[in-house]
N, C-alpha and C positions, 0 to 999 in steps of 0.2 A: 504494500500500500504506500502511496505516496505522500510523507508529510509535508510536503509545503503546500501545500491546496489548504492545511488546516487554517494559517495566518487569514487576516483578512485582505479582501482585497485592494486594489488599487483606490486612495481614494476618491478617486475621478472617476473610477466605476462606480463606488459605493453612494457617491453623490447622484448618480445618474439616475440608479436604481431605486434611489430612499427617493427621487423626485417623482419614479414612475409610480410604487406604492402609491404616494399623496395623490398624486391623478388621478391615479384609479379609484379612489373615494370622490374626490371633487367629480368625477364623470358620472359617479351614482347621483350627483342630488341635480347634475342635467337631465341623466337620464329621466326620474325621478319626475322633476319639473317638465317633461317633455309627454309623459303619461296620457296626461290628461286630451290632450291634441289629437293623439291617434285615431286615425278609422277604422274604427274594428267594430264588426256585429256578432256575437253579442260583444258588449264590452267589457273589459277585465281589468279597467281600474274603479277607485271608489264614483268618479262621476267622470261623466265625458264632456267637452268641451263644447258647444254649438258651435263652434268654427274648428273644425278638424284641420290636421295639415298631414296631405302627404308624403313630404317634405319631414318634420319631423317625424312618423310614423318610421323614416328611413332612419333617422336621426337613432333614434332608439332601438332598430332591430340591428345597426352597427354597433354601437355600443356596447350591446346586450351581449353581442359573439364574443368577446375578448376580455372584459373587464373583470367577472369576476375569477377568470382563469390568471390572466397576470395579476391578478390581487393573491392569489392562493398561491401561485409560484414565485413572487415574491414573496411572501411569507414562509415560505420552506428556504429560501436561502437567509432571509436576515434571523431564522431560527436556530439554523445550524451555527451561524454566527455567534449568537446569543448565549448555545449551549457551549460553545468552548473557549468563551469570554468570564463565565460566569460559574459553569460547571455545574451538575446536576441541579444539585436543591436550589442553588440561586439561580437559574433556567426555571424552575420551577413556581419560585416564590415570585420574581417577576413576573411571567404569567397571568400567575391568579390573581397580581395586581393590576396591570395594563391590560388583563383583556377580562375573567372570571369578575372582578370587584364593578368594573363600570357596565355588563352585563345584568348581574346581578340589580344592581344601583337603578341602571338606566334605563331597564324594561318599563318597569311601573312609570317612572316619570313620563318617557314619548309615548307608551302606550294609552292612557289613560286621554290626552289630551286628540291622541288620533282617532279612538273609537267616537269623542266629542265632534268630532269634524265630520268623522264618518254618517252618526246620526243627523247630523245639521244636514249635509248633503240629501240625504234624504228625502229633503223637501223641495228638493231640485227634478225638473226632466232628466234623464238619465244622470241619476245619482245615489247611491246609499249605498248597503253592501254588495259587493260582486256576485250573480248569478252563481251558487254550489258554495258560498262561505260558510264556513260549518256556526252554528250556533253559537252562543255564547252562556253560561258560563261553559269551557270548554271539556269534555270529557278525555281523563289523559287514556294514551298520551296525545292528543292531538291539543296542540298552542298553539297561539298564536304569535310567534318570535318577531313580526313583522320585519324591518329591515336591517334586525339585529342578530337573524339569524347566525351571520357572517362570524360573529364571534363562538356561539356556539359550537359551529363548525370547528372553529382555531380549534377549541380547546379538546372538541376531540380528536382532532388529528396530531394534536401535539402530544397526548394519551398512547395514542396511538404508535405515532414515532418513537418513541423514547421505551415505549416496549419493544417493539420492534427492532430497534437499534441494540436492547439489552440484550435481548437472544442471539445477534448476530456478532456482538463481540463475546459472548461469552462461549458460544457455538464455535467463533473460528477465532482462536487464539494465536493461530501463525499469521493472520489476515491475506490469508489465499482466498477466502470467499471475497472479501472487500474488492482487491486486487481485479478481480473476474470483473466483479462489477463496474467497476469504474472503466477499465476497459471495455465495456460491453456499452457502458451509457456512450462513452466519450466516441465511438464508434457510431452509434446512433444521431447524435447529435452533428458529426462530423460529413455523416452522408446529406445532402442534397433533399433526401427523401424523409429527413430528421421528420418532419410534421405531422407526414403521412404516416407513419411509423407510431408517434404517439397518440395518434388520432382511433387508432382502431379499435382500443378498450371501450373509449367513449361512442364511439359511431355500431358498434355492436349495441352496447344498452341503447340506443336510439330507434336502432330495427330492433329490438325484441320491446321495448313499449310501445303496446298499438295504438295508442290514445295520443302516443307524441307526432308534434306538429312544430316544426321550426321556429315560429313564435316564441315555443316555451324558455328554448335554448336547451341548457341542464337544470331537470328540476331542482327548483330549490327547498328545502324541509322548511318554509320559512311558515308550517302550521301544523306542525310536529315536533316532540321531543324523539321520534324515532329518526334520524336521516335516511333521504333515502338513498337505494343502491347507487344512482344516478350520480347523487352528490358526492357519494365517497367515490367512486371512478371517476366523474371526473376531476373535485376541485381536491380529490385524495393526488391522484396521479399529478396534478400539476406541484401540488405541494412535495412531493417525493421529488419530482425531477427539480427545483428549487434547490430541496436540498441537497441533491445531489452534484446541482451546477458548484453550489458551494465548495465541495469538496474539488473542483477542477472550475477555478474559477478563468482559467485562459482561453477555456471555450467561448469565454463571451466576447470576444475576439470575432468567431466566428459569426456572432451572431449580428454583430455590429457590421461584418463586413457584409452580409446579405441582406441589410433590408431594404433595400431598393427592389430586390424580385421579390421578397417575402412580401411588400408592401403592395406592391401592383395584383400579384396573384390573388393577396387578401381585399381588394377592391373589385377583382372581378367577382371572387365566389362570393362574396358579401354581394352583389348585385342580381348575379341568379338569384341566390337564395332568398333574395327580395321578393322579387319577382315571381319567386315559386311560390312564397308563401300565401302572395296575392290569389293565386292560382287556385293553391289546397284550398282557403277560406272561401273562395266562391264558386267550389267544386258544386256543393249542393244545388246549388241556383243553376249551375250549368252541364247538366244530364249529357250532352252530346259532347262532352270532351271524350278525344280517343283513350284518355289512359284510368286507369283503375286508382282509387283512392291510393291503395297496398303500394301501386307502382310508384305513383307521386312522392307519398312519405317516404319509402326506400329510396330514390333519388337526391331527396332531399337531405337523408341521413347522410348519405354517401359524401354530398357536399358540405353540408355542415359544419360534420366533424373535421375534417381538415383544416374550414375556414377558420374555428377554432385555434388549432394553434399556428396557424400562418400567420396570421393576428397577431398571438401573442408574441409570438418569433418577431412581427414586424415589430409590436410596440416598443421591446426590449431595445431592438436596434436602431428604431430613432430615438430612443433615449440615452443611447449609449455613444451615439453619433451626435445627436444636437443637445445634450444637458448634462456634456460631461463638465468637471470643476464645478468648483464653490460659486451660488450663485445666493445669495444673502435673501433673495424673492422667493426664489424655488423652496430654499430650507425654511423661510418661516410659513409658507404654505404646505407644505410640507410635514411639519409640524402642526398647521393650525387643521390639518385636514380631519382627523380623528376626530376632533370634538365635532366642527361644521356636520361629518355625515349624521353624526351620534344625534342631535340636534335637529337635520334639518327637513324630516318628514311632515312631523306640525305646522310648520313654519307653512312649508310647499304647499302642504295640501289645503289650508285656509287658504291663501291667494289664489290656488286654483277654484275653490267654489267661489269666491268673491268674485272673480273675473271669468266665469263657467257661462253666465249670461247675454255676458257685452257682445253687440256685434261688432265686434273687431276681429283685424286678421288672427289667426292662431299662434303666426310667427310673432306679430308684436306683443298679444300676451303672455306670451314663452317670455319674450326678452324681459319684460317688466316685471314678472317671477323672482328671473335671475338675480335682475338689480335692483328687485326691492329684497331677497332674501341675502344674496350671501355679504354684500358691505355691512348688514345687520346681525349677520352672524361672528363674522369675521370680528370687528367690535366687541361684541362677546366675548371670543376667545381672548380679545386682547386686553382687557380689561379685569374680565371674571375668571381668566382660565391660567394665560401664558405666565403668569408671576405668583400664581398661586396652589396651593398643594393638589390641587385639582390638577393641574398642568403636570407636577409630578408625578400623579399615577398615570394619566394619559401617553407623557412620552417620558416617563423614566427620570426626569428631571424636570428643576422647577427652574427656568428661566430668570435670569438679574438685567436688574435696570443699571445701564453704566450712566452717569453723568459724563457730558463731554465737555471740555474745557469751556466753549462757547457759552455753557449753561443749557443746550439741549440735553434729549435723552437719549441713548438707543441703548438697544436689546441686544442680546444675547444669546 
């Protein structure tokens, strides 16, 4: 087994990568803001828009392909990090502080105020609970985790890992089984065909759910304490190969140097896959299409999963390419991104019903979302969050205020 892969990496990589995580939260509470917009019959958010777009409708079923797989695959390399920074039990104790404590914490708080909105919607044209939402109070295991699933997830695949990884050093004490491994991923990733390759656990569970439909993406347990198989193949598999990159982190080298085809490729199949899914939804209304439901959904799995990680292949590498070095912007967003998504459901989903009626375009209430939500969150953070013990369990430390000679302030 090779020990220099243990150190961390570069860090002009490490900056690149810790910017891509924060995006991929800041791109949930776009996506998020972007919900309500869609044309979809039936609809499958809390309420729909009377000015659909789209236009966002695309906006959202791109995002949807890649975000929460680069969110899980980076969280398997800054874990592997974590655990040999910190070493078992403090890998552990951090944990249940940054991700277990503000779970715990922060379910009741966003929950309580979104089922308030949910009900208020209600009293809207297409608006109140999603057609098939299970009742409330909920019978376990089925909860309602809403968009905090995501932590739940962490912590069992960090459960997970950390067994997994127990049996396999204890198992292969020459680290001949490691050795295999790493040349086997590095091999994987090295080919051309890297994506395809990881795409096929997940594109399997895609054809064997008959009820799945490109929309969905990868189901998420986000109304279950059970996850399901979906979730743990795929945002399991992206978190393994995460932390796997960790342990050979010069492959990201390779990754950086392909995203110009990973990028183009993932804009084609993200465009069929548009396109088809327009297709599958208005199968029923359209009897004289040549192809069978079974055909459509199997095409579309086929595509899917790849675009999946082509995606994430590409995101990595223009992050690696255009956000490498210290960028004092990127890092306090970066930073401020965990609280913002934790936070910004309530926030979204009032301004969506408030502005659910106006006739206005769909685009300029999207944007008005935006820029009434996050300069208001952000605020937050800065205020309530970034210099206060609150800011400590989120990101591990509590930020200081430097005085500058001038008599200004800045941060830390």
């Amino acid at each position: 087994m090779s020990h220099s892969t243990a150190a961390a990496p570069a860090s002009e990589r490490l900056h690149a990568l810790d910017a891509l995580r924060g995006g991929a939260l800041l791109l949930g509470i776009v996506l998020h803001a972007a919900m309500s917009f869609v044309p979809a019959t039936p609809r499958f958010w809390f309420i729909q828009d009377t000015n659909p777009s789209l236009l966002l409708g695309l906006l959202t079923f791109t995002i949807h392909v890649f975000r929460m797989t680069t969110f899980f695959l980076m969280a398997g390399f800054f874990a592997r990090m974590s655990f040999h920074r910190r070493g078992s039990w403090g890998f552990v104790r951090d944990r249940l502080q940054r991700i277990g404590l503000p779970f715990v914490i922060g379910w009741p708080i966003v929950f309580t105020p979104m089922a308030l909105v949910v009900i208020w919607a209600s009293g809207f044209p297409n608006g109140g609970p999603t057609p098939g939402m299970r009742n409330w109070p909920p019978v376990l295991p089925n909860f309602p985790l809403t968009h905090l699933w995501f932590l739940y997830v962490l912590l069992e695949l960090y459960v997970a890992m950390l067994l997994l990884r127990g049996a396999i050093v204890w198992l292969d004490a020459s680290a001949t089984l490691r050795t295999v491994i790493d040349r086997v991923f590095a091999g994987i990733v090295r080919s051309p065909l890297a994506p395809l390759l990881l795409a096929i656990p997940i594109g399997i569970a895609f054809c064997l759910d008959q009820r799945w439909i490109n929309v969905m993406g990868v189901r998420t347990p986000d109304q279950s304490l059970i996850t399901n198989a979906q979730a743990w193949i795929g945002f399991g598999t992206a978190f393994g190969v995460g932390w796997l990159l960790h342990r050979q982190v010069e492959l990201l080298r390779l990754l950086e140097r392909r995203w110009l085809p990973h990028l183009l490729l993932a804009v084609v199949l993200i465009l069929i896959s548009f396109v088809l899914s327009g297709v599958i939804l208005s199968a029923p209304g359209a009897p004289k299409l040549p192809f069978s439901a079974a055909t459509l959904r199997l095409v579309s799995a086929i595509l899917y999963a790849p675009a999946i990680w082509i995606s994430t292949f590409a995101a990595i590498g223009l992050a690696l390419r255009f956000m490498s070095g210290f960028s004092p912007t990127w890092r306090y967003l970066a930073d401020a991104s965990y609280w913002l998504y934790l936070i910004h459901m309530p926030i979204v989903m009032t301004l969506q019903v408030v502005l659910s009626q106006l006739d206005w375009p769909g685009l300029i209430k999207f944007a008005i979302i935006l820029v009434a939500a996050i300069p208001a969150m952000l605020a937050s953070y800065h205020w309530l969050v970034r210099f206060t013990f609150i800011g400590a369990i989120l990101n591990g430390r509590r930020a200081v205020r430097r005085v500058l000679p001038q008599g200004g302030i800045a941060t830390a």
